[in-house]
LOBAKE-397076 format. One line per field, with one value per residue (C-alpha): x, y, z. Coordinates in steps of 0.5 Angstrom, whole numbers. Layout:
u	c(X / ...)
v	c(Y / ...)
w	c(Z / ...)
END
This chain:
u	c(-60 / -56 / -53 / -50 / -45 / -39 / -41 / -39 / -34 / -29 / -31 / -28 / -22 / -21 / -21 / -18 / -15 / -8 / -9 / -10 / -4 / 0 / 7 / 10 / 7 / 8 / 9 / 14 / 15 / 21 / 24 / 24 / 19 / 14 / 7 / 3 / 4 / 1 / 0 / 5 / 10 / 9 / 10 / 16 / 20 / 16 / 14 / 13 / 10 / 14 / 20 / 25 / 25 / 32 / 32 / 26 / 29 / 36 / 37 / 40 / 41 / 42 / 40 / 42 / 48 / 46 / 39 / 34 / 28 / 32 / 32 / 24 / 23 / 26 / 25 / 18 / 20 / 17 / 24 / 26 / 32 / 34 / 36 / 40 / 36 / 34 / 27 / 23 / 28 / 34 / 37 / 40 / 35 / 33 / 27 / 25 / 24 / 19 / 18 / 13 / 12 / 5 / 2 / -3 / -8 / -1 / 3 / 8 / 11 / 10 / 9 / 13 / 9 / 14 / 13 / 17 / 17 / 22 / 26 / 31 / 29 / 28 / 36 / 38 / 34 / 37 / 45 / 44 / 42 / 47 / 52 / 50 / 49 / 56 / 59 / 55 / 61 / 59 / 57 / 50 / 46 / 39 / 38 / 32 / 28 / 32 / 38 / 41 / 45 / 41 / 45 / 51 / 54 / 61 / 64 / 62 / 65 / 72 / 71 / 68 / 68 / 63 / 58 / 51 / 48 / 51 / 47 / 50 / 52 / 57 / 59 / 61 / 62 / 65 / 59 / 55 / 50 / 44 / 48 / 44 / 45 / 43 / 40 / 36 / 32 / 30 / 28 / 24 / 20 / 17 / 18 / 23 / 30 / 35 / 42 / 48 / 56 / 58 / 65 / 66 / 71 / 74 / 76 / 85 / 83 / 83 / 77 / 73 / 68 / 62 / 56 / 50 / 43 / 38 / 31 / 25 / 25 / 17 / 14 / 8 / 3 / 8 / 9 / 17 / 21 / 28 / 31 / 37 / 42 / 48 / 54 / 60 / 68 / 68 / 75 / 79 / 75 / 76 / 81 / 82 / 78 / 82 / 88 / 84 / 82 / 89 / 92 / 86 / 87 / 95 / 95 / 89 / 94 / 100 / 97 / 94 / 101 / 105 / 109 / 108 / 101 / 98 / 91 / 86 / 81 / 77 / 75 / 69 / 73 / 71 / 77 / 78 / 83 / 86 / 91 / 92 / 99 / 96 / 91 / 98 / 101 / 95 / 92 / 86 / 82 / 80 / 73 / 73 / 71 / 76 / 73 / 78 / 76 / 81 / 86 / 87 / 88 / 93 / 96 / 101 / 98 / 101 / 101 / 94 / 94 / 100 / 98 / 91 / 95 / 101 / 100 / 106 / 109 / 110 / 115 / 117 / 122 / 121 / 116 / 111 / 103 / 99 / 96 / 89 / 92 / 95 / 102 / 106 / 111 / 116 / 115 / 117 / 111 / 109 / 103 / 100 / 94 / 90 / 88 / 85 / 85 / 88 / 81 / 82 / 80 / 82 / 88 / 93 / 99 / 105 / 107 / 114 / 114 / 121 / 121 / 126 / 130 / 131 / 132 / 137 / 141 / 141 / 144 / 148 / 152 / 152 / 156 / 160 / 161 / 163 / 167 / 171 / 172 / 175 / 179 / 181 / 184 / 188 / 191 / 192 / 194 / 200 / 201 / 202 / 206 / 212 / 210 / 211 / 218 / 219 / 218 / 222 / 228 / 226 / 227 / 233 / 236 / 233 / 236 / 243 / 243 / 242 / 247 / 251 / 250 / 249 / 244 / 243 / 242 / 236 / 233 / 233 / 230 / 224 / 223 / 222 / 216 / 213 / 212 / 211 / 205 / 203 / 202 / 198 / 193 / 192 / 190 / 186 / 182 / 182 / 179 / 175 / 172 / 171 / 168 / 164 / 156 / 151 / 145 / 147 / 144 / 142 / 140 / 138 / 144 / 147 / 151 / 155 / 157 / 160 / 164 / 166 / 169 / 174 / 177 / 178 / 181 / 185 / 186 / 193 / 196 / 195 / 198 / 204 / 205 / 204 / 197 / 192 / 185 / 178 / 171 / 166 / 158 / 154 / 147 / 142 / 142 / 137 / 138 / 139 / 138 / 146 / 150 / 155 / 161 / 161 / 160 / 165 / 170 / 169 / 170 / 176 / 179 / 179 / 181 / 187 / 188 / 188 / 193 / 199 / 197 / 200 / 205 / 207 / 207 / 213 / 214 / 214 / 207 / 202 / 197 / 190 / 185 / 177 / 172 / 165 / 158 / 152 / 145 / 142 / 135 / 134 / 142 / 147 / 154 / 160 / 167 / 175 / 178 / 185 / 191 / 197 / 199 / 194 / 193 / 195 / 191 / 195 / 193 / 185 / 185 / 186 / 183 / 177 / 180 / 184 / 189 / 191 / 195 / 200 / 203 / 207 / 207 / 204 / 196 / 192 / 190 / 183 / 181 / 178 / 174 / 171 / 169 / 165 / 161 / 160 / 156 / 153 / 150 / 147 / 144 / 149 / 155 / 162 / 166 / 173 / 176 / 185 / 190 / 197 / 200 / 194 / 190 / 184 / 176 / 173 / 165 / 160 / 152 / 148 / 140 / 135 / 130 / 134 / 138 / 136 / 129 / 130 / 128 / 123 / 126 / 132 / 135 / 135 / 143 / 142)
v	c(91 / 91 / 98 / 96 / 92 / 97 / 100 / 92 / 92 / 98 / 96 / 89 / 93 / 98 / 93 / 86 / 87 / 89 / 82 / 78 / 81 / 75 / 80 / 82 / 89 / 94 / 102 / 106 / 113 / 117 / 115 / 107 / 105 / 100 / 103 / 98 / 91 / 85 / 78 / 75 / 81 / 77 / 70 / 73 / 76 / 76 / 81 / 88 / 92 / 99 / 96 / 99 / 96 / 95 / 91 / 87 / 85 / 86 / 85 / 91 / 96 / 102 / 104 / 100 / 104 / 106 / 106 / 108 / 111 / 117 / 117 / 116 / 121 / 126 / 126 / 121 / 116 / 110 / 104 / 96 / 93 / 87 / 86 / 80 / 80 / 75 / 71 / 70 / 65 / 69 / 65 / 69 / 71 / 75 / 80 / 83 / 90 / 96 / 102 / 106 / 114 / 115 / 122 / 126 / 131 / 137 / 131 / 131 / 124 / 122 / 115 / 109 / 103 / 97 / 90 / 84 / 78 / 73 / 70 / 66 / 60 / 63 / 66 / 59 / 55 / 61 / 61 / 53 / 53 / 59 / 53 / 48 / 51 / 55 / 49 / 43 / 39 / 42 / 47 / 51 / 57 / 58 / 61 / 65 / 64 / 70 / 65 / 69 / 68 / 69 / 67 / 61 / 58 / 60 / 53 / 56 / 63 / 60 / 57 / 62 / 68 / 73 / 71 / 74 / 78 / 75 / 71 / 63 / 61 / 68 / 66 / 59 / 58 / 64 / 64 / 70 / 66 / 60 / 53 / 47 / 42 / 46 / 42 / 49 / 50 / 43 / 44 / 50 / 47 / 40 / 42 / 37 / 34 / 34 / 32 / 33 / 34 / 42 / 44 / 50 / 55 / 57 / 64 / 62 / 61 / 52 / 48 / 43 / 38 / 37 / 33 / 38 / 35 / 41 / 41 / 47 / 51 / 51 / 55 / 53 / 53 / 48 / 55 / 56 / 61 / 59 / 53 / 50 / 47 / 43 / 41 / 36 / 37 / 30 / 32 / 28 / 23 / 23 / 24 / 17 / 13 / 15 / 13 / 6 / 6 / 5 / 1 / -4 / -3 / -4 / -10 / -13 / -12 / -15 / -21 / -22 / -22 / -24 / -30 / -34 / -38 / -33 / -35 / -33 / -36 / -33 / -35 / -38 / -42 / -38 / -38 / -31 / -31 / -35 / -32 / -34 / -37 / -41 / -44 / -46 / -48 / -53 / -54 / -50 / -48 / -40 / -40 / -47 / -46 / -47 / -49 / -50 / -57 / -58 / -53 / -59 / -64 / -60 / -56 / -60 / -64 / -59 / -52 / -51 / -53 / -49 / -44 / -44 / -46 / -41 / -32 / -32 / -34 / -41 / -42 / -49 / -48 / -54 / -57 / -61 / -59 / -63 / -61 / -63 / -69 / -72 / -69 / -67 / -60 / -58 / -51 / -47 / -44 / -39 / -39 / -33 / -32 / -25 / -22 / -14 / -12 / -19 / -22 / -28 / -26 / -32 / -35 / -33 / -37 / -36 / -41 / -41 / -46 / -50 / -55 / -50 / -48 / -56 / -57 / -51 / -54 / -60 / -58 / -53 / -59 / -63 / -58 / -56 / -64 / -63 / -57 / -60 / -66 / -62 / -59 / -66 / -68 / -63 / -65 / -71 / -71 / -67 / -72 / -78 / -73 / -73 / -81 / -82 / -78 / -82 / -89 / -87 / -86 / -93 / -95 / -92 / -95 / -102 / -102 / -100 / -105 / -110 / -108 / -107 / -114 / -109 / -113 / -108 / -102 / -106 / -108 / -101 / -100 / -104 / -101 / -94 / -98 / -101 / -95 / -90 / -95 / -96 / -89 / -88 / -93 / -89 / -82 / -87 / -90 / -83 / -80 / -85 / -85 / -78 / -77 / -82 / -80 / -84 / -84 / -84 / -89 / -87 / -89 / -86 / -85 / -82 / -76 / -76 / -84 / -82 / -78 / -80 / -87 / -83 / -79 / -87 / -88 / -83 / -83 / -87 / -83 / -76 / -79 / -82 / -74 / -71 / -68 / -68 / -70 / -70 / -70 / -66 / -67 / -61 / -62 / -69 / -70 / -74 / -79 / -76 / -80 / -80 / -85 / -87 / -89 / -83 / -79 / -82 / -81 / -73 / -72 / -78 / -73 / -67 / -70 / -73 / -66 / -63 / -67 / -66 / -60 / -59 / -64 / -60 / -53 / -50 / -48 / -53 / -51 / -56 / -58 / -60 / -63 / -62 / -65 / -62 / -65 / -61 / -59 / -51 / -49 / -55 / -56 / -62 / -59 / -61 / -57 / -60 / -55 / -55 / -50 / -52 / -49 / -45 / -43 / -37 / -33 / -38 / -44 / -43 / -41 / -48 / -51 / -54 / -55 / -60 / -65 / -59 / -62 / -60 / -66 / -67 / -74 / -76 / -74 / -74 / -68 / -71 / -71 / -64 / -66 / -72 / -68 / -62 / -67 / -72 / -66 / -63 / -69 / -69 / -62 / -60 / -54 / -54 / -48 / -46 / -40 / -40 / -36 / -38 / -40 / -40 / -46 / -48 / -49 / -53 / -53 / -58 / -55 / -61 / -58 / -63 / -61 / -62 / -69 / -75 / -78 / -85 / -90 / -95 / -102 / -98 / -100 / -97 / -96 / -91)
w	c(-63 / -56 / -55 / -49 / -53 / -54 / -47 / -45 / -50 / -46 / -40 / -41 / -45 / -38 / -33 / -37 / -42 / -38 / -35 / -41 / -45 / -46 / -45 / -39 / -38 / -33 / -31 / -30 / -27 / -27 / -20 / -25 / -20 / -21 / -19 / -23 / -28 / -30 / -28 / -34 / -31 / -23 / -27 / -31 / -25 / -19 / -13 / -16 / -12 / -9 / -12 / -17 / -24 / -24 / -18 / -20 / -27 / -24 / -18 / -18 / -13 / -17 / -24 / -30 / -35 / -41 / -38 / -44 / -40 / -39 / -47 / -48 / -42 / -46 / -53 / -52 / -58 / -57 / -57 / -57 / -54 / -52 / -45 / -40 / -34 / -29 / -28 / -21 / -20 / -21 / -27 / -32 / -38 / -45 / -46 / -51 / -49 / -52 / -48 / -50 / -47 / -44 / -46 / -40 / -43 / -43 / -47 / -42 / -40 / -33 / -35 / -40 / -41 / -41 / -45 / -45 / -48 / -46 / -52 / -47 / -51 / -57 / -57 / -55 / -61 / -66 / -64 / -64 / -71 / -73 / -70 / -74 / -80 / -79 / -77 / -80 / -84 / -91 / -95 / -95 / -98 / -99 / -106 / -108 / -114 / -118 / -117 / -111 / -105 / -99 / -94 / -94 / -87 / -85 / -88 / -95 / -94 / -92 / -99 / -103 / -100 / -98 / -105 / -102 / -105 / -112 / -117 / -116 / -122 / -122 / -114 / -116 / -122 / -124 / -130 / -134 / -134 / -132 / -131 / -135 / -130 / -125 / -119 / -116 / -122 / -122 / -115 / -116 / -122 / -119 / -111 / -110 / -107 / -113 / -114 / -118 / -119 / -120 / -120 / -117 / -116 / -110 / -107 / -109 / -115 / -115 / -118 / -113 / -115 / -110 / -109 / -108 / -105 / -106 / -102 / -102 / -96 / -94 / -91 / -86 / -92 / -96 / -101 / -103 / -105 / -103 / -104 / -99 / -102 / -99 / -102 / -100 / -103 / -107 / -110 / -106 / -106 / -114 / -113 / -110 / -113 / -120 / -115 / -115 / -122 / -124 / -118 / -121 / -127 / -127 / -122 / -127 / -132 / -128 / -126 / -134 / -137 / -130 / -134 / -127 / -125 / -120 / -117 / -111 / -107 / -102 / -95 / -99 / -103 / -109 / -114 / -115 / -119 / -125 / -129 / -137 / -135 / -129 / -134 / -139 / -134 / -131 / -139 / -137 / -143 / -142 / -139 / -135 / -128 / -123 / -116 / -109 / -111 / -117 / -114 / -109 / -113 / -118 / -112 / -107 / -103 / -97 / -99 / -98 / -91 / -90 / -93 / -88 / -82 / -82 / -84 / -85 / -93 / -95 / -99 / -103 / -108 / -111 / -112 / -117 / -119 / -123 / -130 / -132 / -136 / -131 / -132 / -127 / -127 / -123 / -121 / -115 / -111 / -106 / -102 / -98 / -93 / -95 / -90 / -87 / -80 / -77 / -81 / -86 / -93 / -97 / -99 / -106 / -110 / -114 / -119 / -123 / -128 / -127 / -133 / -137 / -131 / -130 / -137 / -138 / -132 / -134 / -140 / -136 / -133 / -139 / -142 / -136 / -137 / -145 / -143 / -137 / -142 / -147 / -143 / -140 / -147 / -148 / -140 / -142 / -149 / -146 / -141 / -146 / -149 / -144 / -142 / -149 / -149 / -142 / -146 / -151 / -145 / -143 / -150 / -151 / -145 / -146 / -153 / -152 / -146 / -151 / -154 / -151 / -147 / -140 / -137 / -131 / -136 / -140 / -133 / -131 / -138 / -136 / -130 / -134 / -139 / -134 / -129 / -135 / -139 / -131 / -131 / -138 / -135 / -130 / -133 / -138 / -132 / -129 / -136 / -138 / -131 / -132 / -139 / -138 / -137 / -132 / -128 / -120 / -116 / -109 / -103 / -95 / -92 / -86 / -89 / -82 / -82 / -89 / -86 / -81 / -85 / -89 / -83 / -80 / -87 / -87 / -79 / -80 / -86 / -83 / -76 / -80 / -83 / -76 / -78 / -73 / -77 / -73 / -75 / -73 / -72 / -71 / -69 / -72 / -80 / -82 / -87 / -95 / -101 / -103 / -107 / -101 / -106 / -110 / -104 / -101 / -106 / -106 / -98 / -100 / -105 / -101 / -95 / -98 / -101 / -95 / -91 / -98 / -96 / -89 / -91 / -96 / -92 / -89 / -81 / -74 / -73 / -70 / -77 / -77 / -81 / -80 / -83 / -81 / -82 / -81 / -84 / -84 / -87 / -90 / -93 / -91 / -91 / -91 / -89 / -90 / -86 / -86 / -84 / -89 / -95 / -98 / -105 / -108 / -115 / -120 / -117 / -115 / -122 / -124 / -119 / -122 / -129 / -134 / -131 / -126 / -120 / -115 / -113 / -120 / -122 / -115 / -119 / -125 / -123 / -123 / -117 / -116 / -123 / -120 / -114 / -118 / -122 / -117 / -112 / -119 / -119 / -113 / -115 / -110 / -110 / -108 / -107 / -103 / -99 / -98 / -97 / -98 / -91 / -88 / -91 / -95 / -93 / -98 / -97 / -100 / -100 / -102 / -102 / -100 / -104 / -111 / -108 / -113 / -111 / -110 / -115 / -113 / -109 / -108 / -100 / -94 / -92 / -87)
END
């Protein structure tokens, strides 16, 4: 048995021992002098001997405030304190101080025993964490076995308040007891992460919902006794998604009932959208696919190009598509590139169905036609009236020339027949023409050629009654499918009109006539400008129907008839603006979209 062991023992422990103490430790007597330190305190703050400890740790010229030695010199407690001091190098650091009393054989205190352990790094690395789990952008708590708070981060304060301490499912919640969906227990039992959907209850009393991840807190022996869980406010987030829901549910609705065809097609030309009234409309049956293929050949042949090439809308009013069997429909079609943040997602289509429309049109302007028509034989039935009493004049005269054996009263009698049945053929003619329903015949014409042949026409008439007529073309009009006779009759009738009407007005004033001519937005236009009588109320009233005239037994009052239904016929409109002495503005609007198509062989006279 070695019994010089423990003798070696105590010799390594007196001589060292104070060395291989991994703490900064030194002594101090009551002058706060250094008069002995180890090696970690030289490495820690540098040269020692003969020096204040205040100076060293410090680099202070005069004892620290509040110094604690004085303390532990008087009542000889042992103390732990945190100080800032500086390091060897003289940048700031933080030491964790004990200072311990040394006892001579009398037990007074001359000495105190000072060890430091430097917890710069390890202050950091604490605050950084208490930053991160106070500042971290969800909420945190560590829950115990017991299912109490032990601790929560400053998001989660703000939020529920000051819960440690306090069971979990009564902080949260607001419960008397254990959740069943609980994601901490679950936790506990298996060791493992968990998720789940909580809904808590908030320190003013609202309700959020979270999404709450829950993992176990392991110590280095992987044993556990707290969980962390972590949750994240999805109120908002629901909040939207159900906002989203709707707005899907309502559009899927409104394109499923929509009466208009309503399609789609993504940037992979993937038709993604169908809708049961585009399927009526190109005779699909429900359940056959669609490819960007078909739409193709359905479609106009322009519109997907159009559609592709512009961002902007691409409108065709009137328009045609082609069904499954070959027919083809009238509809009015709008076209729109799908696009997010300037990036192309594809291409959607609205589709009108116009056969109806046209139908109705067509019937509109029949019966428009049968009602004019009514009118007009009223008109006329009381124009022969009074011819017919006119005739019985002439009759008379020519009777009691007769007679009476008076050669000139019979003649004069003749002269009335004769100007009184010419008159009737002229309102049966004019009645006829009128009545009568006909497909017009069109051809490429100038629209600005026909007008300027009616001004030459007229051009003597209305200098001979001191009007000065003119013609005015606005910029270039392309050739238009147009009936150049019928056309001709309507500027005819209008010109005509506007001369009597400056004839007619009062005053010494210069009068004029304008037949302006030009296109805009894909509409030729027509205006006969004049500055003559004008109309007043009763008149303008009147103006488009019977047998109206204002130039007495000059007119049929058929003119104005004939002119609306020859620009009717056209797809076109006609309507008027006067003041009485200031003048009329008559303005034809022919859209080229709804001119008549040309039937084939038909010639060119453009």
């Amino acid at each position: 048995m070695n019994h010089s062991a423990p003798e070696q023992i105590a010799r390594w422990l007196q001589e060292q021992l104070f060395d291989a103490i991994p703490m900064g430790v030194a002594v101090v007597d009551r002058d706060h002098t250094i008069i002995h330190a180890n090696r970690a305190f030289e490495e820690m703050f540098g040269v020692w001997q003969g020096r204040k400890c205040y100076a060293v740790r410090k680099g202070r010229s005069e004892v620290c405030n509040q110094c604690m030695d004085f303390e532990t010199f008087q009542d000889g407690q042992p103390r732990r304190s945190e100080v800032l001091g500086q390091n060897r190098e003289g940048r700031a650091a933080r030491y964790m101080k004990h200072t311990l009393p040394i006892r001579d054989g009398d037990q007074n205190i001359s000495y105190l025993l000072e060890l430091y352990t430097d917890i710069t790094e390890t202050d950091k690395i604490l605050k950084e964490y208490q930053l991160l789990f106070d500042e971290v952008p969800c909420n945190i708590l560590l829950i115990d076995r017991d299912y109490r708070i032990v601790k929560t981060n400053a998001r989660t304060r703000r939020m529920v308040g000051e819960i440690v301490g306090g069971y979990c499912f009564q902080g949260l919640k607001g419960f008397d007891h254990k959740c069943n969906e609980c994601t901490a227990r679950q936790t506990f039992e298996d060791g493992k992460m968990h998720t789940g959907h909580h809904i808590w209850r908030t320190r003013d009393g609202r309700t959020i919902h979270l999404h709450v991840i829950t993992v176990p807190l392991r110590h280095f022996n992987d044993r556990f006794d707290m969980v962390m869980e972590m949750a994240v406010d999805v109120t908002q987030t629901l909040q939207l998604q159900d906002g989203l829901n709707f707005a899907h549910t309502f559009l899927e609705t409104m394109v499923a009932t929509a009466m208009d065809g309503i399609l789609a097609v993504d940037q992979q030309g993937q038709v993604t959208i169908f809708n049961p009234a585009a399927r009526r409309l190109f005779g699909l049956e429900t359940g056959r696919r669609v490819s960007k293929q078909d739409l193709a050949r359905m479609l106009p042949a322009e519109a997907m190009t159009l559609v592709e090439e512009k961002e902007h809308q691409v409108y065709l009013p009137d328009s045609t598509i082609n069904t499954v069997e070959g027919r083809q429909v009238p509809v009015r079609l709008a076209g729109n590139q799908l696009r997010m943040d300037g990036k192309a997602l594809g291409m959607a289509f609205s589709i009108q169905d116009l056969s109806e429309l046209k139908q109705l049109h067509s019937e509109k302007l029949e019966a428009e036609r049968m009602a004019a028509v009514g009118q007009t034989v009223a008109g006329l039935a009381h124009g022969v009236k009074n011819l017919i009493t006119a005739l019985e004049g002439g009759m008379y005269m020519l009777q009691t020339g007769l007679d009476k054996s008076n050669v000139g009263r019979v003649r004069k009698g003749m002269e009335m027949l004769e100007r009184n049945i010419e008159r009737i053929s002229v309102f049966v003619q004019a009645f006829l023409g009128f009545a009568k329903g006909r497909q017009i015949k069109v051809q490429l014409n100038d629209p600005a050629e026909i007008a300027r042949e009616v001004v030459s026409m007229y051009s003597a008439k209305a200098k001979a009654n001191g009007v000065i007529l003119r013609h005015e073309r606005l910029g270039e009009i392309a050739p238009a499918p147009i009936e150049y006779e019928s056309l001709h009759q309507c500027l005819t009738n209008l010109v005509a009109n506007a001369i009597d009407a400056c004839q007619m007005s009062e005053g010494g004033q210069t009068f004029y006539v304008t037949l302006r001519t030009f296109e805009t937005d894909g509409v030729i236009c027509y205006e006969v400008i004049d500055n003559g009588c004008g109309m007043d109320y009763e008149i303008k009233k009147k103006v488009f129907s019977t047998f109206f005239t204002t130039k007495g037994l000059g007119g049929t009052g058929l003119g104005l008839l004939m002119t609306k239904k020859i620009i009717q016929e056209h797809g076109g409109s006609i309507d008027y603006e006067s003041e009485p002495g200031q003048g009329t503005t008559f303005r034809i609007r022919l859209p080229r979209a709804r001119l008549p198509k040309i039937a084939d062989g038909t010639e060119t006279n453009a």
